[in-house]
N, CA, C and O atoms as a DFTB+ gen file, in Angstrom:
340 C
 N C O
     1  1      56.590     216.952     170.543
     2  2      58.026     217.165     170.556
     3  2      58.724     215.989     171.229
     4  3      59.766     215.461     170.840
     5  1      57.839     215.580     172.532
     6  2      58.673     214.535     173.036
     7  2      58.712     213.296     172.179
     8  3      59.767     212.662     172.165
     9  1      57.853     212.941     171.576
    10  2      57.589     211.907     170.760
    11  2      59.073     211.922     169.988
    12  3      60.060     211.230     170.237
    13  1      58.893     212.929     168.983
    14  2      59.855     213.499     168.094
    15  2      61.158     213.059     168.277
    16  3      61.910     212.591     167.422
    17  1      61.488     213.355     170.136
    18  2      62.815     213.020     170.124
    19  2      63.388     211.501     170.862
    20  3      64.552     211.165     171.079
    21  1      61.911     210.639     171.188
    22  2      62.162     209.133     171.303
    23  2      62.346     208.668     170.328
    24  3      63.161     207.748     170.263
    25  1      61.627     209.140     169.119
    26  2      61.534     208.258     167.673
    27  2      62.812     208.010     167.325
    28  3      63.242     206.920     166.948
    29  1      63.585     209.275     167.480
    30  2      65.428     209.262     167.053
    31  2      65.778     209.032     167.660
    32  3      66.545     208.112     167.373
    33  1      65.798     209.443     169.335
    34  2      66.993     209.144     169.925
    35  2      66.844     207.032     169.876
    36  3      67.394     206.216     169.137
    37  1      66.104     206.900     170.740
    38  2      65.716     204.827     170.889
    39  2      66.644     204.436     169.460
    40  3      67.696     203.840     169.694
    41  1      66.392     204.669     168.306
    42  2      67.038     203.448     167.339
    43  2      68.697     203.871     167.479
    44  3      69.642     203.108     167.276
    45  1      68.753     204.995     167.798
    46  2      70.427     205.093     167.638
    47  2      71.221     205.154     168.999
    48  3      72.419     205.386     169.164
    49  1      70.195     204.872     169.972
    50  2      71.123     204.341     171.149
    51  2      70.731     202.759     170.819
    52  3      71.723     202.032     170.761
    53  1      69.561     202.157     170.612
    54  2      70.035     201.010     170.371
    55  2      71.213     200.340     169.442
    56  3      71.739     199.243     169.633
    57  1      71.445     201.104     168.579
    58  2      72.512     201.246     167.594
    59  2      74.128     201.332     168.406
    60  3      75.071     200.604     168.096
    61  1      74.141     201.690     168.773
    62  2      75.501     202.270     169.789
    63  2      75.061     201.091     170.893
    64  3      76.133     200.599     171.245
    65  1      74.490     200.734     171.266
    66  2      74.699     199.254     172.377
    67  2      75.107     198.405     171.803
    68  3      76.122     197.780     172.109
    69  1      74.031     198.094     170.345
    70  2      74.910     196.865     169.740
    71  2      76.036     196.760     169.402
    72  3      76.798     195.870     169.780
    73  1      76.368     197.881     168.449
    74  2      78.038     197.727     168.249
    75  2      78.776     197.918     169.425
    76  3      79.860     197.341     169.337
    77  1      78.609     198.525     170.538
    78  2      79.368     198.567     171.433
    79  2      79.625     197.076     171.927
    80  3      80.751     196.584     171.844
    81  1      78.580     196.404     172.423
    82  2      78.007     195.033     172.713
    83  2      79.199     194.110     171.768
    84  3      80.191     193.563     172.250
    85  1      78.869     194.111     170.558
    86  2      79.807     193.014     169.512
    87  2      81.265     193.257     169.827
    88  3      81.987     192.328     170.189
    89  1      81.663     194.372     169.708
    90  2      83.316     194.366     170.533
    91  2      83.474     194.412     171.297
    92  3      84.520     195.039     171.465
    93  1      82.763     193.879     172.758
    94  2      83.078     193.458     173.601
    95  2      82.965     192.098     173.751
    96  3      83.574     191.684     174.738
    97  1      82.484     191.395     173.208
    98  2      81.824     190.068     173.344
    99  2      83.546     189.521     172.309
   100  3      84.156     188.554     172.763
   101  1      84.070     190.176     171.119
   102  2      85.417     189.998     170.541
   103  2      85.926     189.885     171.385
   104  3      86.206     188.736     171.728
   105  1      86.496     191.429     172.514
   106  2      87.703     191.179     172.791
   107  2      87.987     189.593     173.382
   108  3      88.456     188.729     172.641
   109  1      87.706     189.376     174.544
   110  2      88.241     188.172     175.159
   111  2      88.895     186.767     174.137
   112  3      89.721     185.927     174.493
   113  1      88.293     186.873     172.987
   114  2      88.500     186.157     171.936
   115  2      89.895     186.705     171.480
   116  3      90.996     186.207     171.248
   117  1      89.485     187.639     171.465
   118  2      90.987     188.270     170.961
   119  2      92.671     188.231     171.299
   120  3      93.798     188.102     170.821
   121  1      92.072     188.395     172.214
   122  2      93.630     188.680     173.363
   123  2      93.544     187.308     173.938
   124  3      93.958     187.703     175.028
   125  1      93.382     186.176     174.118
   126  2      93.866     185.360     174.683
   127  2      95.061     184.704     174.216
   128  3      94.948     183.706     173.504
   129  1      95.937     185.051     174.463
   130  2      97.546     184.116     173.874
   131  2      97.795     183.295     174.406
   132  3      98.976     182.950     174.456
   133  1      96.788     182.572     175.074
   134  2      97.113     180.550     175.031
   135  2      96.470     180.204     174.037
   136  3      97.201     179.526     173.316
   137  1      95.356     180.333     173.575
   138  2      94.493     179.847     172.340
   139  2      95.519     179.785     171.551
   140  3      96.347     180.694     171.497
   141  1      95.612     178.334     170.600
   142  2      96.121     177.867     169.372
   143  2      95.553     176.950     168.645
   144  3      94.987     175.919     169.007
   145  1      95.798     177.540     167.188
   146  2      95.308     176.368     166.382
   147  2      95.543     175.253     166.519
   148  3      96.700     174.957     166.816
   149  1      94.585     174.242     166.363
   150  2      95.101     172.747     166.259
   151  2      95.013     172.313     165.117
   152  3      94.248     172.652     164.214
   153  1      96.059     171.304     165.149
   154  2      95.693     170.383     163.858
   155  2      96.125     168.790     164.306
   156  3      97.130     168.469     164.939
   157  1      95.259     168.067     163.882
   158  2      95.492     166.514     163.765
   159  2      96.280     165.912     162.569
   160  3      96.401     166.422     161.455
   161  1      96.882     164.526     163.079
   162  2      97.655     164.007     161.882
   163  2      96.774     162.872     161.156
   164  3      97.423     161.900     160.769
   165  1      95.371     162.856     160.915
   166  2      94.909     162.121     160.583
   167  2      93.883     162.885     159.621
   168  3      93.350     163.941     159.962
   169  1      93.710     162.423     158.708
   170  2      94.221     161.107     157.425
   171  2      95.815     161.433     156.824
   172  3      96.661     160.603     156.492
   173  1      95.918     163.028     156.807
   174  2      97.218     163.432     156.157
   175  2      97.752     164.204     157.467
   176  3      97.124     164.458     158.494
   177  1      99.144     164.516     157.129
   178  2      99.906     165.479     158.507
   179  2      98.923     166.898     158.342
   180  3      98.183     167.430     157.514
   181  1      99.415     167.099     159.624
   182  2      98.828     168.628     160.520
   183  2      97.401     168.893     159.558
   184  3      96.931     169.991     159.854
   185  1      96.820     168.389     158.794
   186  2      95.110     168.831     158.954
   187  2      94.508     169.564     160.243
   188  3      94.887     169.302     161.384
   189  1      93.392     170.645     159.889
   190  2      92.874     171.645     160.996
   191  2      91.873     171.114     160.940
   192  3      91.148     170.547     160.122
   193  1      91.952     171.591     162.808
   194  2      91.589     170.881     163.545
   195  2      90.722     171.941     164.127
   196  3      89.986     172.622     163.413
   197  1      90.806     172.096     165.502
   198  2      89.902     172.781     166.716
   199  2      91.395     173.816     167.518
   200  3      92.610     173.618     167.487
   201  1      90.726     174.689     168.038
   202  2      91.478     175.774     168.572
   203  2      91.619     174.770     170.251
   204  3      90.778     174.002     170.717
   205  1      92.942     175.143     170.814
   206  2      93.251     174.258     172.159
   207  2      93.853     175.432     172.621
   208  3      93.649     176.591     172.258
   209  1      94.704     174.944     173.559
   210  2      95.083     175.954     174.710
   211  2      96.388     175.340     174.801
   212  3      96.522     174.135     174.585
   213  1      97.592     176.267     175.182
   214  2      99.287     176.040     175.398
   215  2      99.247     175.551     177.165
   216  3     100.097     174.816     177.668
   217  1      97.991     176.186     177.959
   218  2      98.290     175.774     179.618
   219  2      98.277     174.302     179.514
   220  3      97.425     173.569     179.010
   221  1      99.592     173.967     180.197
   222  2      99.508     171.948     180.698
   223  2      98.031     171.828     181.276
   224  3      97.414     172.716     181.864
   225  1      97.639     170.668     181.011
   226  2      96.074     169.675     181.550
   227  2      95.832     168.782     180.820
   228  3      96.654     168.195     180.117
   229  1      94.500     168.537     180.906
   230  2      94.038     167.491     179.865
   231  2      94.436     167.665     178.629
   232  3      94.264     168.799     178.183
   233  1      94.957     166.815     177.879
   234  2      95.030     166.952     176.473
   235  2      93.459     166.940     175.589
   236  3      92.329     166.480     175.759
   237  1      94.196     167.747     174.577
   238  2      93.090     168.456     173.544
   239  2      92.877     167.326     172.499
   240  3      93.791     166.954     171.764
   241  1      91.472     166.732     172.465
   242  2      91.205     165.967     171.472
   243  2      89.972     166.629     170.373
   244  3      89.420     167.697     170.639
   245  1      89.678     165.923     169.262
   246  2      88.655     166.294     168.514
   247  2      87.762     165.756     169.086
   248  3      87.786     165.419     170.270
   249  1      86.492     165.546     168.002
   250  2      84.793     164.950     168.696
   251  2      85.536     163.889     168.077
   252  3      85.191     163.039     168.899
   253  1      86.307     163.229     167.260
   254  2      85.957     161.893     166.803
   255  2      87.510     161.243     168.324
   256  3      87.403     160.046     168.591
   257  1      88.158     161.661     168.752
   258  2      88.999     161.357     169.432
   259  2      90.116     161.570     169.358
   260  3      90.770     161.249     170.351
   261  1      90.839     162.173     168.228
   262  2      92.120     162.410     167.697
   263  2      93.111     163.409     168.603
   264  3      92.862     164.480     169.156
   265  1      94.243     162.678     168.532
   266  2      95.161     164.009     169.543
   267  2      95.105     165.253     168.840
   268  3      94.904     165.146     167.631
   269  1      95.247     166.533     169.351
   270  2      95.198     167.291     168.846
   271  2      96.539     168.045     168.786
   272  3      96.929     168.271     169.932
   273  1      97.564     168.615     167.636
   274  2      98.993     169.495     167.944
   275  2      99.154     170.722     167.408
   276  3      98.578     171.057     166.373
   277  1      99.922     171.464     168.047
   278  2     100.543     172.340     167.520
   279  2     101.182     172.188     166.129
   280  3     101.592     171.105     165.713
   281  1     101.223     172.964     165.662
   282  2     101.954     173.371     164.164
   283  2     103.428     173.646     164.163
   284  3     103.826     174.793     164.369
   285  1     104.460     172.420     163.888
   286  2     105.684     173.110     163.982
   287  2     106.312     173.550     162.661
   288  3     107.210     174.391     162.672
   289  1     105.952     173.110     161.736
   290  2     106.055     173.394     160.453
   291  2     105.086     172.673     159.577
   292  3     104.390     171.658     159.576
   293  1     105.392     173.718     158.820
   294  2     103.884     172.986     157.401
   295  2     103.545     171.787     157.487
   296  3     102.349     171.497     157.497
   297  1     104.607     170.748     157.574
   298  2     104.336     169.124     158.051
   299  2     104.916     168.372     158.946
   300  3     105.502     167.317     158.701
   301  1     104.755     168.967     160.207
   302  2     105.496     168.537     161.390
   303  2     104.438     168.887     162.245
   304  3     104.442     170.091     162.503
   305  1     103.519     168.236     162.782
   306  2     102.597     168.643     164.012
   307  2     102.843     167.393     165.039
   308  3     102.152     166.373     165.065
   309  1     104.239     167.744     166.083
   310  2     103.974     167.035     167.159
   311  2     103.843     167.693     168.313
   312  3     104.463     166.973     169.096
   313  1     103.304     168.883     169.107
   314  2     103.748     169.405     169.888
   315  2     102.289     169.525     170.439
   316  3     101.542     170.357     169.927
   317  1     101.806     168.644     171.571
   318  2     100.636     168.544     172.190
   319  2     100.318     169.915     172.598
   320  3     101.075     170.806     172.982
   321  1      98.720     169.904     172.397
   322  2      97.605     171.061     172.978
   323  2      97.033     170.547     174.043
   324  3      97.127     169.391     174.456
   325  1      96.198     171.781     174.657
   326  2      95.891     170.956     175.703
   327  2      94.267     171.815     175.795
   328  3      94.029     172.984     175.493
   329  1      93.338     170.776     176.310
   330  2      91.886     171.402     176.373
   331  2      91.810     172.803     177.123
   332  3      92.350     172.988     178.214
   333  1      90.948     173.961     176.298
   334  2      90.888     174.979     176.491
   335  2      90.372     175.432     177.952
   336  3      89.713     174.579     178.548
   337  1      90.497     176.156     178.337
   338  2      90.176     175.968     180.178
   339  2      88.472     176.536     179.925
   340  3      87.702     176.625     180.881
């Protein structure tokens, strides 16, 4: 009997950790409202880029070196990001 009721219970509490586990590991992703898209003006305007941060600091570059901006309209990206904390 005891057997019986490890066999079931173990896979479906492991079941219920993981999903519990994956939306928690989301939220923080979620809710952060400094995170913003970036986009660079290189080769063409506002191309995407890497996600930056609105807090003042270091400015947000790509791996190849490029400034990284905010989106002010479809083709207007001047509004500096800044590296994600």
């Amino acid at each position: 009997m005891k057997k019986i009721v490890l066999k079931t219970a173990l896979p479906a509490l492991a079941l219920m950790m993981a999903v519990g586990l994956s939306f928690a590991t989301n939220v923080e992703q979620a809710h952060n409202p400094n995170a913003k898209q970036g986009y660079i003006n290189t080769p063409q305007p506002c191309t995407l880029s890497r996600t930056c941060s609105t807090i003042p600091g270091q400015l947000c570059t790509d791996n190849n070196g490029n400034q990284v901006f905010d989106k002010i309209s479809p083709t207007v990206c001047t509004q500096p990001l800044y590296m994600p904390q």
